[in-house]
N, C-alpha and C positions, 0 to 999 in steps of 0.2 A: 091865295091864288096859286093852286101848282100848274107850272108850266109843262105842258103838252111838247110830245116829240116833236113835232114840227118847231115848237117855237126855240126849242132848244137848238136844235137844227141851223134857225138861222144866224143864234148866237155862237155855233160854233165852229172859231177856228184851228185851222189844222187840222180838219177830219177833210178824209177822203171821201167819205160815205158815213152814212148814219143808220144803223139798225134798232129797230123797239120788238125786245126778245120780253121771256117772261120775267124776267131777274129788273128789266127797265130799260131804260136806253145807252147804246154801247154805240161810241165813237170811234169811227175805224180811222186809222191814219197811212193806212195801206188799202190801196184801191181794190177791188176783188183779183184783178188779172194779178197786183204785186201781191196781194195774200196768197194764190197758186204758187212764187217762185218757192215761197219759204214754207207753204204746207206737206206735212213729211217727212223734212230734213231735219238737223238737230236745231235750226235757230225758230222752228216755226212757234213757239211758245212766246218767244220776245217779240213776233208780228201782234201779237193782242196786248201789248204795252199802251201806255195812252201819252206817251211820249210828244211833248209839243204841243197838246189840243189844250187850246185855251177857250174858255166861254167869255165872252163880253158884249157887256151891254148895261144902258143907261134905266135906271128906276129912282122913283122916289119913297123909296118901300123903305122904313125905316129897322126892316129886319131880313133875314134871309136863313131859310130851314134848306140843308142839304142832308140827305142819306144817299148813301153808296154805298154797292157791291165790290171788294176788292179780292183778288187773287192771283194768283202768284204770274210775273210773266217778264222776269228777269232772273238774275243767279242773286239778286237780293229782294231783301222782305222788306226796309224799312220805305217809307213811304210818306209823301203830305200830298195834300192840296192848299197851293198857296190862294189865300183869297185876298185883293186888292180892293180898296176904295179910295175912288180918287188917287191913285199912285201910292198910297200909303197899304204899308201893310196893316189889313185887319185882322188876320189870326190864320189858321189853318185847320184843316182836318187831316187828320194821319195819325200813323201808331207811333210815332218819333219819340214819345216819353214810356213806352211800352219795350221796350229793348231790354235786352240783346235780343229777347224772345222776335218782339216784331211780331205780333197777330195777325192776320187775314182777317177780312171775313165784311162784316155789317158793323158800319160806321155811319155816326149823324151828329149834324153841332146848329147850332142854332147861330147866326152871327147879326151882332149888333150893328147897326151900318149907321144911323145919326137921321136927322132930319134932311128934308130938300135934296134935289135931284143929284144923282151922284153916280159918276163913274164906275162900273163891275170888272174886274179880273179875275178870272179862275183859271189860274194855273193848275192845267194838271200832272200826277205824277208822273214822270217816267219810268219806273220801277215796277210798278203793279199796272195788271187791267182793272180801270175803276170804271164799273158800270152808276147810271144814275137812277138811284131807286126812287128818290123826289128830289125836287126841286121845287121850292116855294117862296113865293113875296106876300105881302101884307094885300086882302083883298082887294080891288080895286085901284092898285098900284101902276103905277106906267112901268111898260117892259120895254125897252127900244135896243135893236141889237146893233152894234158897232165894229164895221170892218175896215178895215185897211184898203184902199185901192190898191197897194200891190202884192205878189206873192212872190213868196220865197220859198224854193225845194234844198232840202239840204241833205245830203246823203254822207255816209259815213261809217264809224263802227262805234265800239260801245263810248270815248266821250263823246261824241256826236249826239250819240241814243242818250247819253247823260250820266251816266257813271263817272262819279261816285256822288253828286250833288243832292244834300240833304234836302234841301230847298228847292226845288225841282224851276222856282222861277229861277236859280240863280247858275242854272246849267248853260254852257256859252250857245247851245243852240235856242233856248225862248230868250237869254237877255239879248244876243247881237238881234234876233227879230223886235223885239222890242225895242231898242235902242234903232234901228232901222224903220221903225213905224211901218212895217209889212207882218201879213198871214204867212206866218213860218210852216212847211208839211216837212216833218221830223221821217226822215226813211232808214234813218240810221237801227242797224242789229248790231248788239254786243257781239263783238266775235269775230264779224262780218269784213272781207277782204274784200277787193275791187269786183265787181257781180254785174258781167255785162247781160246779165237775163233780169235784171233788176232794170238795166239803165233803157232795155229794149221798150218795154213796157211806160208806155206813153200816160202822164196824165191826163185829167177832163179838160184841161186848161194849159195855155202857155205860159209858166214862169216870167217871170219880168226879173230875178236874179238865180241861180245857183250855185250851192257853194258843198262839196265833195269834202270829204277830210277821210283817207285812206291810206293806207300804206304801212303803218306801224303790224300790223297782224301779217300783213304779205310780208314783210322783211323777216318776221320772225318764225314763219313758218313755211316760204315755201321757196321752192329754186328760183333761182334769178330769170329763169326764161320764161319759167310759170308767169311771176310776178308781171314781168313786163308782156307776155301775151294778155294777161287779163288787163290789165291797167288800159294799154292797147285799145283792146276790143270794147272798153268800158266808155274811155270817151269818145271815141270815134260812134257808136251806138247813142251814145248822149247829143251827141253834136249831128247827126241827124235825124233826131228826133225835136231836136229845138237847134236848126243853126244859126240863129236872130240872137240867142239870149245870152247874155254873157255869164260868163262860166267863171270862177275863183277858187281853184285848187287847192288848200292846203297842203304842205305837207307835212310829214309830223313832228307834235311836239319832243321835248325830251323823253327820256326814259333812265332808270336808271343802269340796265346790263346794255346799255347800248355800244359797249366795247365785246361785248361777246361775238364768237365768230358764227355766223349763221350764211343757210347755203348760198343764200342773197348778197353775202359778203360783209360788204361794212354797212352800218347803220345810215350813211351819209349816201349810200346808194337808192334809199328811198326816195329821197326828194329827188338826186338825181334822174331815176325812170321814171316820174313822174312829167318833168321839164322834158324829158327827151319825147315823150309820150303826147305829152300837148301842144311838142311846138308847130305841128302842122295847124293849128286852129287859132284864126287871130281873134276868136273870139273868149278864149279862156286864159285867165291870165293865172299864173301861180305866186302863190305867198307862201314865204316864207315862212312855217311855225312854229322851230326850234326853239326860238326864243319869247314866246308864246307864253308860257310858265316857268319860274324861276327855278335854276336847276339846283332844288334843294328839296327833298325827302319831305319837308314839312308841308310843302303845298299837295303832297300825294294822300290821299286816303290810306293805300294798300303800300308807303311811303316807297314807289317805285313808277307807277304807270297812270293810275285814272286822280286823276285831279279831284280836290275835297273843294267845298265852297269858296275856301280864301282863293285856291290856285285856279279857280273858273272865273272870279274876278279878274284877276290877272289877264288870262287865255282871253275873256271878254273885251276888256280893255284894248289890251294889243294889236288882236282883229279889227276891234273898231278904229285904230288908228291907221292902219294898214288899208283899210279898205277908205277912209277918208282919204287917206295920202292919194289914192287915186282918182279923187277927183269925183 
């Protein structure tokens, strides 16, 4: 039984929109108005990321055929899709044993899933744009698709977007929605500093949480007045656009040049205009990130800035305590 766009459609979360092109069906995670902020600029390439979109839904299909289109739509090649049953991981598709090289292109795995009705996860990558070429269960199989009553917008830059996480389930933006039992919509672009033409642009829906993680690329890259006019303009644009929904700030985690002098000043200045920036909104509260991932090189990928699997653990963990702590 291959499943039809529509049904895909209703299995999948974290798309903003759903298109069926010739290549197969392509999960947009940026609504058409937020694909215009970023078409033409240099980040518009990592807007066709599938960053965050997960399919889920219940079958008793004792097997599962996926092929997928992938290509390039971050500054890395490597790539999976995490597939889940029942909580447990069943395998993946991606080029991860394919390295350094890392291939593009047309991918398909067949996945054994076991007897009797069982829970589906498909994590997708954040790395690449992965179109679905098919999609299939055992004839006659039951499809049921599975959503979260709430939603979560999460905006950001590239850990956000997911950098450096080989596991794409194990990036802190799909575990905290996971661990949170809400539809996470990943908005985050590698790169990307505070972007109040992002925040203007309203979804189809009203958030039930949002959680921002900015400032590390504004500190390092641009004047202090810059920073704090965007930051500014960023949640105040946010905050009336949704001013019911509570808002949770991060600020950022470590880094390792974070003693370097940048025009922004000291690195302790980001969380700073961040707090100064939100304390007009009692609806947003800010956390703490610092401490977030442990400040040692070896939880780093690029052993200075984007966290590897172990230090997304960590970031994951933390947030979720952090954000229990409240209650």
């Amino acid at each position: 039984m291959r499943l039809s766009c529509e049904q895909i459609e209703k299995a999948a979360l974290g798309a903003a929109w759903v298109s069926e092109e010739s290549e197969g069906v392509r999960l947009h995670r940026f609504t058409q108005e937020q694909e215009k902020v970023y078409i033409g600029t240099n980040f518009e390439k990592k807007v066709w990321a599938t960053a965050g979109i997960v399919l889920s839904f219940k079958t008793d299909s004792p097997r599962m055929s996926m092929a997928v289109t992938v290509s390039g739509a971050s500054t890395r090649k490597f790539f999976a899709h995490d597939v889940f049953c029942d909580g447990k991981l069943a395998g993946q598709l991606g080029n991860l044993e394919f390295g350094p090289e890392y291939p593009l292109g047309d991918y398909e795995k067949t996945f054994e899933l076991g007897e009797g009705m069982k829970q589906i996860r498909i994590v997708f990558p954040w790395s690449v744009a992965s179109v679905i070429r098919r999609l299939e269960l055992e004839d006659g199989a039951a499809f049921i698709p599975v959503r979260p009553e709430s939603r979560t917008v999460f905006f950001g830059d590239s850990i956000t977007h997911g950098y450096d996480a080989r596991f794409p389930s194990n990036a802190y933006m799909a575990a905290i929605a996971e661990r949170l039992g809400t539809e996470g919509f990943n908005k985050a672009i590698g790169g990307e500093r505070f972007c109040p033409a992002l925040a203007r642009c309203r979804e189809t829906f009203t958030p039930d949480l949002i959680i921002t993680a900015y400032g590390t690329n504004d500190w390092s890259g641009l004047e202090k007045e810059v920073f704090e006019r965007n930051c500014r303009d960023f949640f105040k644009a946010l905050h009336e656009q949704y001013p019911q929904t509570p808002v949770y700030a991060l600020t950022p985690i470590w880094r390792k040049d974070l003693h370097a002098q940048k025009p922004a000043g000291a690195f302790e200045n980001a969380g700073k205009i961040i707090r100064e920036m939100t304390a007009p909104y009692e609806t947003i509260t800010v956390l703490d990130g610092f401490d977030f991932v442990p400040h040692e090189e070896t939880y780093f990928s690029d052993l200075r800035l984007h966290p590897n699997d172990e230090g997304f653990r960590f970031y994951t963990e933390n947030l979720w305590k952090a954000i229990k702590k409240l209650g």
